[in-house]
LOKEVO-370590 format. One record per residue: x, y, z of N, C-alpha, C in turn; residue in one letter. Coordinates in nm, 2 decimals. Layout:
! LOKEVO-370590
ATOM   n_px   n_py   n_pz  ca_px  ca_py  ca_pz   c_px   c_py   c_pz residu
ATOM      X      Y      Z      X      Y      Z      X      Y      Z      A
...
//
This chain:
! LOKEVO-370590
ATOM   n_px   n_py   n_pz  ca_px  ca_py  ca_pz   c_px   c_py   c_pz residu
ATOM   0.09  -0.12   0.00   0.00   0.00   0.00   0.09   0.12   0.00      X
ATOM   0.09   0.22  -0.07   0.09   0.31  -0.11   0.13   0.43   0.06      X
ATOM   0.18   0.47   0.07   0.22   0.56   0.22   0.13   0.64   0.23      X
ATOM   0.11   0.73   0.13   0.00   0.86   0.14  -0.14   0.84   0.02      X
ATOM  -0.24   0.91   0.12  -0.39   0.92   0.06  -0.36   1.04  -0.02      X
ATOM  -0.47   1.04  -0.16  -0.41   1.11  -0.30  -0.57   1.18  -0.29      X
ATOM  -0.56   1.26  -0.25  -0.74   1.38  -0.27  -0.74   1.43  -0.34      X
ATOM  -0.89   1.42  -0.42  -0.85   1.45  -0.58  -1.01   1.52  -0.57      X
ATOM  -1.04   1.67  -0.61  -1.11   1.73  -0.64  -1.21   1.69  -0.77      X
ATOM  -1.29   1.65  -0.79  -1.36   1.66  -0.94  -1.42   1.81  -0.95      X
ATOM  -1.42   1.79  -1.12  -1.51   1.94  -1.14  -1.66   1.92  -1.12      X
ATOM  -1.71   1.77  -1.05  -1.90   1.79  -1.04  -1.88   1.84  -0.87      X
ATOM  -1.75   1.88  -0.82  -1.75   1.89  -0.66  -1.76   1.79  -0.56      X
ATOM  -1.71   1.66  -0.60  -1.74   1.54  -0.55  -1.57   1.55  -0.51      X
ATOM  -1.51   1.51  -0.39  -1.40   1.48  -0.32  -1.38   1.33  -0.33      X
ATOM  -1.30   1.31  -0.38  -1.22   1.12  -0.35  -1.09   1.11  -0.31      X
ATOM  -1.07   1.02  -0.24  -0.93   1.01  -0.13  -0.90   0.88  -0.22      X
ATOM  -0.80   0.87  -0.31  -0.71   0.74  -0.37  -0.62   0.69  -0.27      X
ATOM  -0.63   0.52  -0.25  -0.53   0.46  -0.23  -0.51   0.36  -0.31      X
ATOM  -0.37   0.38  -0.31  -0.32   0.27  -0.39  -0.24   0.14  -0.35      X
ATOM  -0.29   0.05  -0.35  -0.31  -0.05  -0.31  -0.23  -0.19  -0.41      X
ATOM  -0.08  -0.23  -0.45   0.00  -0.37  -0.53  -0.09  -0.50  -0.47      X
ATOM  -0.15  -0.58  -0.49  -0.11  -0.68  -0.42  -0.13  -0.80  -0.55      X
ATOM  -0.05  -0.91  -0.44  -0.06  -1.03  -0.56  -0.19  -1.06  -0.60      X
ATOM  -0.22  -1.15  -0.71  -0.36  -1.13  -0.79  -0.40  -1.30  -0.81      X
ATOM  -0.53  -1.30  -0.83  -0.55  -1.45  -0.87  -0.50  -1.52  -0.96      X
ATOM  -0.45  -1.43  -1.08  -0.37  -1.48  -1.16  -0.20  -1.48  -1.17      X
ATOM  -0.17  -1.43  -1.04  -0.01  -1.44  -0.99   0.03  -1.65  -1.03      X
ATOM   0.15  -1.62  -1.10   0.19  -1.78  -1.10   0.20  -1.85  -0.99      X
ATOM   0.28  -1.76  -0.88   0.30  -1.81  -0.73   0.20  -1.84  -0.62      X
ATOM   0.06  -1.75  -0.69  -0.03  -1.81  -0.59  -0.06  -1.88  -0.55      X
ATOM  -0.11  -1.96  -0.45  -0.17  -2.10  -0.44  -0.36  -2.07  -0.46      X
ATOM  -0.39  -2.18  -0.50  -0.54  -2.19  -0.49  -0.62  -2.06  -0.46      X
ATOM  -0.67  -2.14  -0.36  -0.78  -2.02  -0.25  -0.74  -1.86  -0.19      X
ATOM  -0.61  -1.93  -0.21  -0.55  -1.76  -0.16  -0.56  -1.64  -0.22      X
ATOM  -0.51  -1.68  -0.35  -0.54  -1.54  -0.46  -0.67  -1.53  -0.51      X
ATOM  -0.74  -1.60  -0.47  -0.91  -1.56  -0.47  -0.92  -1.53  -0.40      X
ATOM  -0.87  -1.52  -0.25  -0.93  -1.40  -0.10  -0.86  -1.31  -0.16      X
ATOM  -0.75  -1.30  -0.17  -0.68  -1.20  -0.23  -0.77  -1.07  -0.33      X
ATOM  -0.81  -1.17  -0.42  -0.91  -1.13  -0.53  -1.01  -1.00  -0.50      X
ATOM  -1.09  -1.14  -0.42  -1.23  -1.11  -0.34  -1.23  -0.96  -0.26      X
ATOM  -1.12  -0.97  -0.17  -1.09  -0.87  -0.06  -1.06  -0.76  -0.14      X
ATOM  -0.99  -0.71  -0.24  -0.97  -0.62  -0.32  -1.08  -0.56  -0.42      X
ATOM  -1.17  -0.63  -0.45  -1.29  -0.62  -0.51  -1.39  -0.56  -0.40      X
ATOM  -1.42  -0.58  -0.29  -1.51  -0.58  -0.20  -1.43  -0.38  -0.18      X
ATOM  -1.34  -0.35  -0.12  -1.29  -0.24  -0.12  -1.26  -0.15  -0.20      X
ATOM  -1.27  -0.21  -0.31  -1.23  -0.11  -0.42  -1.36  -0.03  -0.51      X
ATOM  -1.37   0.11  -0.57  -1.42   0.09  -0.66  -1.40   0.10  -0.79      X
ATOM  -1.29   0.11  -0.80  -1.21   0.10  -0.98  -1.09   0.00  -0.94      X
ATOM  -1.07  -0.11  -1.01  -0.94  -0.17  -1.01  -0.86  -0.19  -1.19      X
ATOM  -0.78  -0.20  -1.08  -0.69  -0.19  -1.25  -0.62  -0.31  -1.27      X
ATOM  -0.69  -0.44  -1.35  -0.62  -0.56  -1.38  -0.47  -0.55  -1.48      X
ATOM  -0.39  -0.54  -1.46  -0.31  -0.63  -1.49  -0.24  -0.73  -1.53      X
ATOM  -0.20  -0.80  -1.64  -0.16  -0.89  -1.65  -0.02  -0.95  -1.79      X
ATOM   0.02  -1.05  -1.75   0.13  -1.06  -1.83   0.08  -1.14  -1.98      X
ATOM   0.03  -1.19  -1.98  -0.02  -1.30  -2.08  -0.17  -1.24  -2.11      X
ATOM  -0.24  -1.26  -2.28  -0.34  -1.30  -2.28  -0.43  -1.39  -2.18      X
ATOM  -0.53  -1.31  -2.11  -0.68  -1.36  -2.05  -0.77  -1.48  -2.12      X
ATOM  -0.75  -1.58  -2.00  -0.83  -1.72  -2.07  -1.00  -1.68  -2.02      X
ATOM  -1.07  -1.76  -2.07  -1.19  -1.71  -2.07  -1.24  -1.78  -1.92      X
ATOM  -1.19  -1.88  -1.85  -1.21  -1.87  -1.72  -1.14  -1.78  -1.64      X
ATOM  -1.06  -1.69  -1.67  -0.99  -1.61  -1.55  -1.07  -1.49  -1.57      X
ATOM  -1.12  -1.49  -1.70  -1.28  -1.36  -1.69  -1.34  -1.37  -1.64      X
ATOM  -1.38  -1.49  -1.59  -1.55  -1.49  -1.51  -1.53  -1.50  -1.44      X
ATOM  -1.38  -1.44  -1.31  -1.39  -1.41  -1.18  -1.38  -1.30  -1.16      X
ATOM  -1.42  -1.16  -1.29  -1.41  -1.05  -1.26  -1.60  -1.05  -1.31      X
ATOM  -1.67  -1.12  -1.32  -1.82  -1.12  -1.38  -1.85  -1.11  -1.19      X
//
């Protein structure tokens, strides 16, 4: 995580506080199983824009854990 919160003015007057947040991903080679789906999950639950990532072409099952 990121050290400092990023306040960002919009022009509709709406305030948002960015954090930025690395963490390993369900599709990390090193992950095991279940973990990089909490991983996943917990990132998704807190977030509301995420930024996927990845090294390789997207198989069509690693899409439907962003559905």
């Amino acid at each position: 995580m990121w050290s400092d919160i990023f306040l960002h003015d919009a022009e509709d007057g709406e305030k948002y506080a960015i954090v930025v947040i690395d963490t390993q991903g369900k599709f990390d080679s090193s992950a095991e199983g279940k973990e990089g789906l909490k991983i996943f999950r917990l990132t998704s639950l807190i977030s509301s824009l995420m930024i996927l990532n990845t090294n390789d072409e997207m198989e069509e099952n690693q899409l439907s854990f962003l559905q």
